[in-house]
C-alpha positions in Angstrom: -36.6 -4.5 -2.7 -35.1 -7.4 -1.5 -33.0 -7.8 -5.1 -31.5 -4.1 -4.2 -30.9 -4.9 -0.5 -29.1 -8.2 -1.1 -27.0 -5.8 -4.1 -26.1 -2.7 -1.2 -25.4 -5.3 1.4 -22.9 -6.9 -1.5 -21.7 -3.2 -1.9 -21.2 -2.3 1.9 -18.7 -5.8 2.0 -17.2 -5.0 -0.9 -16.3 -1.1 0.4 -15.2 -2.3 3.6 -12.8 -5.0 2.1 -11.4 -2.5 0.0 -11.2 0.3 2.9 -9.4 -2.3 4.9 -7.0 -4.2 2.3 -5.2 -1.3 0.7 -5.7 -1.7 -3.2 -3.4 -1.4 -6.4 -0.4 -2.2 -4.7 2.2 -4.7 -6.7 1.8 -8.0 -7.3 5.0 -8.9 -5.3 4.1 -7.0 -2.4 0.9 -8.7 -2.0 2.6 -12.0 -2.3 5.4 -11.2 0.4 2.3 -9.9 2.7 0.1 -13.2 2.1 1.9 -15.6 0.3 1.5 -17.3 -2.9 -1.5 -19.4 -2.4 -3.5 -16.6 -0.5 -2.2 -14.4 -3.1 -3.9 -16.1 -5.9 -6.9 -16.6 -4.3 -7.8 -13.0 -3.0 -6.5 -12.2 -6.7 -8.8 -14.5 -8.4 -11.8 -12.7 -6.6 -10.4 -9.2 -7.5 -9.9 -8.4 -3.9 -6.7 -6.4 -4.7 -8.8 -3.8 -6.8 -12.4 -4.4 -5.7 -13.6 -0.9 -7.1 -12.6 -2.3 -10.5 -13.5 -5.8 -10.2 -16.0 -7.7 -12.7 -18.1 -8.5 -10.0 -18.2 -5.2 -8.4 -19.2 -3.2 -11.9 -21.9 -6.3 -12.3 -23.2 -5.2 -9.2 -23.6 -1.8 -9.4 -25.3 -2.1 -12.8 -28.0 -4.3 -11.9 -28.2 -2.1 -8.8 -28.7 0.5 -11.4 -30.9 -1.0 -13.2 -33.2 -2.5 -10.2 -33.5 1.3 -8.7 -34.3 2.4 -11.8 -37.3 0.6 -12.5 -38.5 1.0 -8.8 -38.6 4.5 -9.7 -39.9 4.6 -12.9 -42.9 2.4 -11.6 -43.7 4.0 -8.3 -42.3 7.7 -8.7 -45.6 8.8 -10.0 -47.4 7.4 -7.8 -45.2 9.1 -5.2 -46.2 11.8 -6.8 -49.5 11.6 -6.7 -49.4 10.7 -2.7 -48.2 14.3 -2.2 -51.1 16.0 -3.9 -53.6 13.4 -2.8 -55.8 14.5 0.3 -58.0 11.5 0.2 -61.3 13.5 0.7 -63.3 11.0 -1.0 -62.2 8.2 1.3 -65.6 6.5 2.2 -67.2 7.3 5.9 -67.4 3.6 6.5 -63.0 3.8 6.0 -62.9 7.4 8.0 -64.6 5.6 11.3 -62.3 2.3 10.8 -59.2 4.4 11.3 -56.8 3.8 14.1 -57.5 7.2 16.1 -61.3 8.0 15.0 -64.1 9.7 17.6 -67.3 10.9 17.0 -69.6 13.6 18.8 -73.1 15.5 17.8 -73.4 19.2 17.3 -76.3 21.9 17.0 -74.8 24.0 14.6 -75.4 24.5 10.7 -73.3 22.6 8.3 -71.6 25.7 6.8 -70.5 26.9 10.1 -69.3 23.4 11.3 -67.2 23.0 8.0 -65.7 26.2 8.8 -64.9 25.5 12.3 -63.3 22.6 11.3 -61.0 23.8 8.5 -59.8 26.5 11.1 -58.7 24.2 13.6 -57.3 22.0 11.1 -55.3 25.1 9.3 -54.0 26.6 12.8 -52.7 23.2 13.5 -50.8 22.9 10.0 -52.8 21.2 7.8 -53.6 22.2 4.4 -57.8 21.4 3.7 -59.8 20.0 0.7 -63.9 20.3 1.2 -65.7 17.1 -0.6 -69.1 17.3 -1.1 -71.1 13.7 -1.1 -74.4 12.6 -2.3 -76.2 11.9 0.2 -75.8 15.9 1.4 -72.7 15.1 3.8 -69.8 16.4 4.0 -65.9 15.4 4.3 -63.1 18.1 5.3 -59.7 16.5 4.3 -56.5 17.6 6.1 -53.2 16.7 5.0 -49.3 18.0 6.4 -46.0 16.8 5.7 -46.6 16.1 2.2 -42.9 15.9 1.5 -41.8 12.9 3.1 -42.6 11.0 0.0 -40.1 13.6 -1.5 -37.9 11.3 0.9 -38.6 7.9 -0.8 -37.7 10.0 -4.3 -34.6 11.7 -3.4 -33.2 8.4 -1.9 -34.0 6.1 -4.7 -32.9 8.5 -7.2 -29.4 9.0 -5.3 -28.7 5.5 -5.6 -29.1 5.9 -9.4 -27.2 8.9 -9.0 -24.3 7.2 -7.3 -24.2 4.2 -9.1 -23.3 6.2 -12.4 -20.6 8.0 -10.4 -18.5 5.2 -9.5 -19.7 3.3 -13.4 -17.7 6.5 -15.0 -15.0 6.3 -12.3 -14.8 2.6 -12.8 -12.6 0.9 -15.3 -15.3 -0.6 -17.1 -13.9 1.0 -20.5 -10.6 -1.0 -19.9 -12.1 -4.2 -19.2 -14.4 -4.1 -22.7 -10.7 -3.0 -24.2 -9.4 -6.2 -22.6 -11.9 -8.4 -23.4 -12.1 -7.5 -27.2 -8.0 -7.8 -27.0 -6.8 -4.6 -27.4 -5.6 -4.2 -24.2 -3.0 -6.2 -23.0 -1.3 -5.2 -19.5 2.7 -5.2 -19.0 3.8 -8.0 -16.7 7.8 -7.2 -17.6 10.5 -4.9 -16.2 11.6 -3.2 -19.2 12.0 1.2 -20.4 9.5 3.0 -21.5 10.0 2.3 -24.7 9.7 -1.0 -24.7 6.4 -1.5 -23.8 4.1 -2.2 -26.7 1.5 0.1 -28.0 -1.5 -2.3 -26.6 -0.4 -1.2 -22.6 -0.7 2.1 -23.2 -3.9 4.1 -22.6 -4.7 7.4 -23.7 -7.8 10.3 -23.3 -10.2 7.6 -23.9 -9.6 6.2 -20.4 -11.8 8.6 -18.8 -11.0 8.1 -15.2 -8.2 6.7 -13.3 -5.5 6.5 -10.5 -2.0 5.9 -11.1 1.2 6.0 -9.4 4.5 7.6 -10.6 7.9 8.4 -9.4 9.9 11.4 -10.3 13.8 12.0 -9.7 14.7 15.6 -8.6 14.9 17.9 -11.7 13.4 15.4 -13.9 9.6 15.3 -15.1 7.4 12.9 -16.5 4.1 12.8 -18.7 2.9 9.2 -17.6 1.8 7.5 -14.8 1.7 3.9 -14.2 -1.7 2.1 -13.7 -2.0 -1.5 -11.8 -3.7 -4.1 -13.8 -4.2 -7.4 -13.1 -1.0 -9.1 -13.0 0.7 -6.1 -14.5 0.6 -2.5 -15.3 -0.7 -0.5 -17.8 0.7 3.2 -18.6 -1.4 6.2 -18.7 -0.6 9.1 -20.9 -1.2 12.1 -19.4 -2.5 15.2 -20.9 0.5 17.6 -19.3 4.0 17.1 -17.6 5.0 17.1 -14.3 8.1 18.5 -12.7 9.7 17.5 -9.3 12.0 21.0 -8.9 13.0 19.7 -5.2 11.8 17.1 -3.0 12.2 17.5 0.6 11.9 15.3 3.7 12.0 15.7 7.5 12.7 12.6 10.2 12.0 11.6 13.1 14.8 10.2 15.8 13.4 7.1 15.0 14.1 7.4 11.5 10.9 7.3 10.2 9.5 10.2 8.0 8.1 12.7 9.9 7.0 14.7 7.0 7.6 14.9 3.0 7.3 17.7 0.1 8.0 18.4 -3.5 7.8 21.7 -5.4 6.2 20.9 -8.5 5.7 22.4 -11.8 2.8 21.2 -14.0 3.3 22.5 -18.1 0.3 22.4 -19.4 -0.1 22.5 -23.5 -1.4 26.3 -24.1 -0.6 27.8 -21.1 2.2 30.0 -21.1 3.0 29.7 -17.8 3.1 26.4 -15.6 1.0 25.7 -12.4 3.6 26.0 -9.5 2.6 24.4 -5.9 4.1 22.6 -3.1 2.2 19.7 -2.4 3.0 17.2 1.0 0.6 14.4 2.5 -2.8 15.5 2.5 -2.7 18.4 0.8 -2.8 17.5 -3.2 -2.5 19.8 -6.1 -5.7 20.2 -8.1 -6.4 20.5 -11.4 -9.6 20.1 -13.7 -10.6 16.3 -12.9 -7.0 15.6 -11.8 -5.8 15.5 -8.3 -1.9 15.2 -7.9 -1.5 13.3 -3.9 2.1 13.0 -2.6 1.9 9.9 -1.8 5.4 8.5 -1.1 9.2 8.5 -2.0 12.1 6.5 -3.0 15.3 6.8 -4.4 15.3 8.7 -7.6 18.9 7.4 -9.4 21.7 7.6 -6.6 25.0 8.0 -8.4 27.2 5.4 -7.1 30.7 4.8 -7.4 31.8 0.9 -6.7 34.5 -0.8 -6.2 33.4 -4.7 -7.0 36.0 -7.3 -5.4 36.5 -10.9 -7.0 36.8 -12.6 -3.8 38.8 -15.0 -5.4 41.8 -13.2 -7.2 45.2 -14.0 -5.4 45.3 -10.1 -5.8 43.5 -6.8 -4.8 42.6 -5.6 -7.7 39.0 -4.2 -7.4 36.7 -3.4 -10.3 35.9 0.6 -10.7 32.2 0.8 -11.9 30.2 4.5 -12.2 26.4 3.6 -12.3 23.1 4.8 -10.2 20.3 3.3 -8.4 17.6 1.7 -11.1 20.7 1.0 -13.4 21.6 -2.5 -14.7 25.1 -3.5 -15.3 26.5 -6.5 -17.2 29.4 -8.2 -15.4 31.7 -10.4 -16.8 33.9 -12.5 -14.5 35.9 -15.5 -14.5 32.6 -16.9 -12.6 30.5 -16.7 -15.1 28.6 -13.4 -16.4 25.6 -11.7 -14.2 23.8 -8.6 -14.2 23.9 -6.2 -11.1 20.6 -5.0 -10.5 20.8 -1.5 -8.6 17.5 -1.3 -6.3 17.1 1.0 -3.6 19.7 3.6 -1.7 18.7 4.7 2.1 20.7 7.4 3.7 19.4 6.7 7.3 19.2 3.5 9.1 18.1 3.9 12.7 18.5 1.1 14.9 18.1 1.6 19.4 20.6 2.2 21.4 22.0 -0.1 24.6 21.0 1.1 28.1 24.5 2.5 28.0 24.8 4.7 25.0 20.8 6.0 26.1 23.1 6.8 29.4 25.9 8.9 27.9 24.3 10.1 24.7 20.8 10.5 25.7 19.4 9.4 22.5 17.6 6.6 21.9 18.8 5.8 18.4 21.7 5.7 16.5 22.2 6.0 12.6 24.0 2.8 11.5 24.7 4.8 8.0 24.0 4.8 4.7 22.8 2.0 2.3 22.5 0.1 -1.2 20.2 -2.4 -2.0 20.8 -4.5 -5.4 20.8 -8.1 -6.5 23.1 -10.2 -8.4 21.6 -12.1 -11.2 23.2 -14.9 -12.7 22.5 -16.2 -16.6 19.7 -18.6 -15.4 17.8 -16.1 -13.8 18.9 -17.2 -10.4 19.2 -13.9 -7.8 21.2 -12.9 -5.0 19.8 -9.7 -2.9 22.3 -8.0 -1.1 22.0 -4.7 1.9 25.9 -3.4 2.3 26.4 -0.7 4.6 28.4 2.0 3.9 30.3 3.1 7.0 31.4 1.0 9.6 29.5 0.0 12.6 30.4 -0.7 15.9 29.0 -4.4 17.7 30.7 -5.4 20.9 33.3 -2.8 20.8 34.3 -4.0 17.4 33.6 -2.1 14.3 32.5 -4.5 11.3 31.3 -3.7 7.6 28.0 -5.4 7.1 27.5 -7.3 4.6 23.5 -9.3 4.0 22.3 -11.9 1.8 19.7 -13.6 0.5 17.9 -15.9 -2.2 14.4 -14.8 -1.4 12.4 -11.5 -0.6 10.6 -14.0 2.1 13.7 -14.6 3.8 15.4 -12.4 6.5 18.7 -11.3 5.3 22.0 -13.3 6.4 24.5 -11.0 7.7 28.5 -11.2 7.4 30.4 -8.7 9.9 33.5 -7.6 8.0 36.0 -6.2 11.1 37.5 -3.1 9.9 41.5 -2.5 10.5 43.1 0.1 12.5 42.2 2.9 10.1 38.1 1.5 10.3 38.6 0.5 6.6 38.3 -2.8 4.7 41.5 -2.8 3.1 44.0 -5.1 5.4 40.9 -8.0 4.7 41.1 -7.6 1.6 44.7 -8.1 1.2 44.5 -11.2 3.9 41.8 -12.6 1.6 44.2 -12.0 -1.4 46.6 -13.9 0.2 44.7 -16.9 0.9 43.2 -16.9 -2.5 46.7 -18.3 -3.7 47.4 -21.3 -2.1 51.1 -21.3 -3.1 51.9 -18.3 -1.7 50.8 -19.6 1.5 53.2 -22.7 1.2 55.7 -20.1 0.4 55.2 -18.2 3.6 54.7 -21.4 5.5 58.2 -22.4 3.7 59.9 -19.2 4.7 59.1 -19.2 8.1 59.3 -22.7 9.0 61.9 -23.6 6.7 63.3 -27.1 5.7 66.4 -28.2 8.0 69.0 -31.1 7.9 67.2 -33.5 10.9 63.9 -33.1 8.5 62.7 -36.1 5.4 63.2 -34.1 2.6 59.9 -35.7 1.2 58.0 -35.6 4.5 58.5 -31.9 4.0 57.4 -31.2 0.7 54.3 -33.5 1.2 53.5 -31.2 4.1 53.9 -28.5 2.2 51.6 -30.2 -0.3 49.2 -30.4 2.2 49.3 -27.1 3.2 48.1 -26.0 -0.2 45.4 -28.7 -0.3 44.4 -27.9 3.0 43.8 -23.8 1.5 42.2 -24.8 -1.0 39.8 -26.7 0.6 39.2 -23.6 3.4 39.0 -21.1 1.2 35.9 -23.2 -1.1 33.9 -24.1 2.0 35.6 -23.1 5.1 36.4 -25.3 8.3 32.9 -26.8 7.3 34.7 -28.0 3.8 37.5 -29.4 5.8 35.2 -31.1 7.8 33.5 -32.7 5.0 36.9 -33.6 3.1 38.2 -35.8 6.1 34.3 -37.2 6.5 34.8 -38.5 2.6 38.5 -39.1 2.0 39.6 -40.9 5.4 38.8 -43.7 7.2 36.5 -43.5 10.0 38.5 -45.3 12.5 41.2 -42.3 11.3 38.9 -39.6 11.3 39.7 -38.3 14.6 43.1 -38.3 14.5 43.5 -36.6 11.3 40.5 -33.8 12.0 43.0 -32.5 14.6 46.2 -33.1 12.5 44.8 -30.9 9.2 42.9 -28.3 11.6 46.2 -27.9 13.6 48.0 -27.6 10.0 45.5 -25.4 8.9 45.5 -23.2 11.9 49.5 -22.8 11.6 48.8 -22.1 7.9 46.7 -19.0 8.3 48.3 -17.6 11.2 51.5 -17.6 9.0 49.3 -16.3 6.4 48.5 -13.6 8.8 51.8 -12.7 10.2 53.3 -12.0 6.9 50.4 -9.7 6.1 51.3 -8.0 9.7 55.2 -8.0 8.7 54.1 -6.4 5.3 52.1 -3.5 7.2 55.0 -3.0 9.7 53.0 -4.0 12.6 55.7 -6.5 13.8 59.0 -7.3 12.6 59.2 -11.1 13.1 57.1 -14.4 13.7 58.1 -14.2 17.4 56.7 -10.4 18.0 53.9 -10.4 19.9 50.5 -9.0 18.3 48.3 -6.4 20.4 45.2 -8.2 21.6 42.9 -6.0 18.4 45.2 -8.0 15.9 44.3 -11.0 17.6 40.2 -10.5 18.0 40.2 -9.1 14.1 42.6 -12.4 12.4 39.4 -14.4 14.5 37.3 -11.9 13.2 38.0 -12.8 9.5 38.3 -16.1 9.9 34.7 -16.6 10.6 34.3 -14.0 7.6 35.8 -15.9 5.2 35.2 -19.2 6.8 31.4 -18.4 5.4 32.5 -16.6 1.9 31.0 -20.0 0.3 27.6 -19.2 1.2 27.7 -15.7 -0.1 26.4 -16.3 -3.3 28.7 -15.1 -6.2 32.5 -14.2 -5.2 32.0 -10.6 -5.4 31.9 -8.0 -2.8 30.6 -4.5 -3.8 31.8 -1.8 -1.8 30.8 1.7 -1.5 33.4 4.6 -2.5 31.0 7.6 -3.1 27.7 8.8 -3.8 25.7 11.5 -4.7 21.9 11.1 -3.1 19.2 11.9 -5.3 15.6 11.1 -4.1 12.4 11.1 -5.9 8.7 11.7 -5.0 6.3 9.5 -5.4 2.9 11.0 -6.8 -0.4 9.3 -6.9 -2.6 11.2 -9.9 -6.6 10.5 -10.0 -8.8 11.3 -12.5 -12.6 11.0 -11.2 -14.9 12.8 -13.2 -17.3 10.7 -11.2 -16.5 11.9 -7.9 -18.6 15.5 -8.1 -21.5 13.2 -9.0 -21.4 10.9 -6.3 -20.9 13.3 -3.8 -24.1 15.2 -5.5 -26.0 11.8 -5.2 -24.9 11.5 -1.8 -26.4 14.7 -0.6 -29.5 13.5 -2.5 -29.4 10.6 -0.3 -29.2 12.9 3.0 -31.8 15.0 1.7 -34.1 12.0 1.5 -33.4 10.1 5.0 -33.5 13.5 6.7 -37.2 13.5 5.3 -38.3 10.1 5.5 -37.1 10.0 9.2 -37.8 13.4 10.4 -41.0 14.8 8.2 -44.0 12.6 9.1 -47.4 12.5 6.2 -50.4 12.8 8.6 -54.1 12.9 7.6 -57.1 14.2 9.2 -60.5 13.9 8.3 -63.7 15.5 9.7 -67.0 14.1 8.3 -70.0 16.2 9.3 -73.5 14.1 8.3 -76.9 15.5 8.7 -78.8 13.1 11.4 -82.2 14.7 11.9 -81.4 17.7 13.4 -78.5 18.0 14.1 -74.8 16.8 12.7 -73.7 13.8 13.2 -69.2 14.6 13.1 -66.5 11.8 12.9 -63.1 12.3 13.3 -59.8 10.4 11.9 -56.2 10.5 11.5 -53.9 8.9 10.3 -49.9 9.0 10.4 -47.2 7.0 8.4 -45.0 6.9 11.5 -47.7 5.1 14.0 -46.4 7.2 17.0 -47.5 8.2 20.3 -47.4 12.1 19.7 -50.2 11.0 16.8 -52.7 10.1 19.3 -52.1 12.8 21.3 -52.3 15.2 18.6 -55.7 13.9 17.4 -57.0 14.1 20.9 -56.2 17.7 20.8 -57.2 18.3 17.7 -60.3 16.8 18.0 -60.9 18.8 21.7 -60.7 21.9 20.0 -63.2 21.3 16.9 -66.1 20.1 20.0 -65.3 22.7 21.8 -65.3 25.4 19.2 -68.4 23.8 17.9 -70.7 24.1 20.9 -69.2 27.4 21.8 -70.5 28.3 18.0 
């Protein structure tokens, strides 16, 4: 008893760990939730799939096996309690029970023993006569026999149970694994290239898997998590997402989410068709087909990929998808464009003064597309570019974010958008700063070299100008910063911080007024720019001032897309699950009668004693309660008075 205790106590822990840490998720989401070294320790006690742990099958076997030696060595004894009456229990025992009396009657023996079985019968009791040696006699009563069936039907159950969750465990795949031929996937690669040793076929007799299905596409496999990996489950039909539809809320969250699905099953000549949504699965045999999330199921994209380097505009034109890997090959090197996620909505709340005017309390900042940039060292960037345009501060800005780490938050540029709310005047500014000699040009051409100028003073300035760009565009007023900190004096520093900032600063604005003489917006250096050209040349400067921490020179913008989503299924197998819930109903049936039907004796002894019959009384109840003693009192009431009445 206390063996199995300790084991259900172990079991109740174990449920509630895995009721509140949700199980089978990734390996990387668990590490972004808790870290790496929390990670590996709630890993290395199979916390993230407790139901399939070692420990957890080790448990319920010798729980198993504990319960069902208890039953196999006191069942029949159990047994025999029911049908036992105890009539032979000696007088001495009869007068040493808890509630006993005794009383002398005048009547014969055979009319005492019947008014005692009478009593005893009207009150519920089933009677046994026993006839002793020494001319006496013992009238047994016994009621509520089936409370031992209690003690039966909730040892059994916990067999019962037990063998539910050991065939919905994964106790086949660790015996696979340990003999090696299971070996789970830890790589991101196709279907195809996963070797033969992570799949799993029929012989996996119960499971849950996830998958994800595009519209109009199917899919015969799920994907199991293992370990530190996956395994993939081949499944014994195929699934069809026909359409996938989802509702939200002003927040943007998901209010609620459907797919219309088509399950082809080999010999049937038509296919199940059902829609299934949150909490209402598709059933099948042993299979139960959850919606359980989405995702994006292959966007088609259409990029434009800017080298933000070129001395030109002269964007890359790239067709792919979401979940599509391209190569790249630039002047920078080669990398891999890794296409992860596309999000239609992005709701973010609205100032006190939009709520005012629009009275909404969130706004969609717009589509967008989630991918990294992976260099040939294995080194990523992850980016988040919006798609349209967003206003901040009565601006509107393209955002652009960063980073080197899913820990991280990401970094955020704000490209400002031109007069048309488009990216393509920064572009061409960028452009021009890329080429340093085209900036010494413009500087040439507007402040041009006259007779009271040092013909080499001037060409050294317009040296400098070009050194001076070079150094901005590589790392910004930061690098020119650090270039004066190396390469002059300190006592000097000062004086030529201001010198080459001031240089600089004449630099780009030129820069910028030939782009505005280019676009028509003025006519000449001495036309004077609307206060919007002013706040968006500051705009970009801060823009490109921090282009050197962007990662790779590349910015990928969004020209089209076609949405596709995908729904997200969860598929269980639990052939398991109609026996445990036929154990658990065992294990009602038992506490409802080893709490609520009581086993209660009663024995009447009637002795000879000269002349006249010498009676004791006794009862007895497995639940010592007060109602007991009254009961015998009453009992016992009615047999004396019934017997001098007689």
């Amino acid at each position: 008893m206390n063996l199995a205790v300790t084991l259900l106590v172990m079991l109740s822990i174990a449920s509630v760990i895995g009721t509140v840490l949700q199980q089978n998720q990734s390996f990387q989401d668990y590490i972004i939730k808790f870290g790496p070294f929390w990670t590996e320790v709630f890993n290395s006690l199979g916390l993230f799939q407790v139901y399939g742990a070692a420990w957890f099958i080790l448990v319920l076997v010798f729980l198993l096996i504990s319960t069902s030696v208890c039953v196999a060595r006191n069942g029949p004894g159990f047994m025999k309690d029911m049908k036992q009456f105890s009539e032979k229990l000696s007088q001495t025992a009869i007068k040493h029970q808890t509630n006993n009396r005794q009383f002398n009657t005048d009547i014969s023996l055979d009319d005492q023993q019947k008014v005692a079985q009478l009593v005893l019968e009207k009150h519920g009791y089933k009677t046994k006569i026993h006839q002793r040696d020494d001319g006496s006699v013992t009238v047994a009563g016994l009621k509520g026999s089936w409370n031992r069936l209690g003690y039966i039907f909730t040892h059994i159950s916990i067999i019962v149970i037990c063998l539910g969750a050991l065939l919905d465990s994964n106790l086949l795949l660790k015996y696979r694994e340990l003999t090696g031929d299971l070996i789970p996937e830890t790589r991101t690669v196709s279907l195809d290239q996963i070797p033969k040793t992570s799949w799993v076929g029929d012989e996996n007799i119960s499971f849950r898997g996830t998958v994800n299905i595009a519209e109009d596409q199917k899919s015969d496999v799920l994907f199991l998590p293992y370990d530190n990996g996956f395994l993939v489950q081949q499944l014994p039909f195929s699934i069809v997402n026909k359409d996938f539809r989802i509702q939200y809320y002003d927040t943007g969250m998901p209010k609620t989410y459907e797919s219309d699905l088509e399950l082809y099953i080999p010999g049937r000549e038509e296919p199940i068709r059902q829609t299934i949504e949150v909490n209402k699965p598709l059933y099948f045999e042993n299979y139960a087909i959850y919606q359980s999330s989405f995702s994006d199921g292959g966007t088609k994209l259409k990029l434009n990929v800017h080298p933000l380097l070129a001395p030109v505009v002269a964007p890359l034109e790239l067709d792919t998808a979401i979940n599509k890997v391209e190569p790249l090959k630039t002047a920078h090197g080669k990398f891999r464009l890794e296409l992860d996620d596309f999000r239609n909505f992005n709701m973010v709340p609205m100032t006190e003064e939009e709520k005012a005017a629009t009275g909404r309390k969130f706004h969609n900042n717009g589509p967008t597309i989630t991918f990294k940039v992976r260099n040939e060292q294995g080194k990523a960037w992850e980016y988040e570019n919006y798609v349209m345009a967003n206003k901040q501060e009565g601006r509107y800005f393209f955002m652009t974010g960063v980073r080197q780490s899913a820990a991280e938050e990401f970094r955020y540029l704000f490209i400002p958008a031109d007069a048309k709310r488009s990216k393509e005047r920064f572009f061409k500014f960028l452009a021009i700063l890329n080429n340093p000699q085209r900036v010494s040009r413009i500087f040439q051409e507007q402040y041009p070299f006259t007779e009271d100028m040092d013909q080499r003073t001037y060409a050294l300035q317009l040296r400098l100008v070009e050194q001076l760009m070079t150094v901005f565009r590589r790392s910004g007023f930061a690098g020119l910063t650090q270039f004066i900190q190396t390469n002059v004096p300190k006592e000097e520093q000062e004086k030529v911080s201001d010198y080459y900032f001031t240089q600089t600063t004449f630099a780009l604005q030129s820069a910028y007024m030939a782009l505005l003489r280019e676009e028509g917006v003025v006519k000449s250096i001495q036309d004077e720019i609307s206060d919007f050209d002013k706040t968006w040349f500051e705009d970009a400067l801060t823009v490109i001032s921090s282009l050197s921490k962007y990662g790779p020179p590349m910015y990928f913008e969004i020209d089209s897309f076609q949405q596709v989503q995908a729904t997200g299924l969860q598929i269980t197998k639990s052939p398991g699950k109609d026996i445990v819930y036929f154990g658990s109903t065992m294990l009602i049936i038992g506490v409802f009668f080893m709490f609520y039907v009581r086993q209660r004796r009663f024995w009447v002894n009637i002795k000879p004693e000269n002349e006249k019959l010498e009676l004791t009384l006794a009862a007895k109840d497995n639940k010592n309660l007060p109602e007991t003693k009254t009961e015998f009192e009453k009992i016992s009431n009615q047999i004396q008075t019934v017997s001098k009445q007689a």
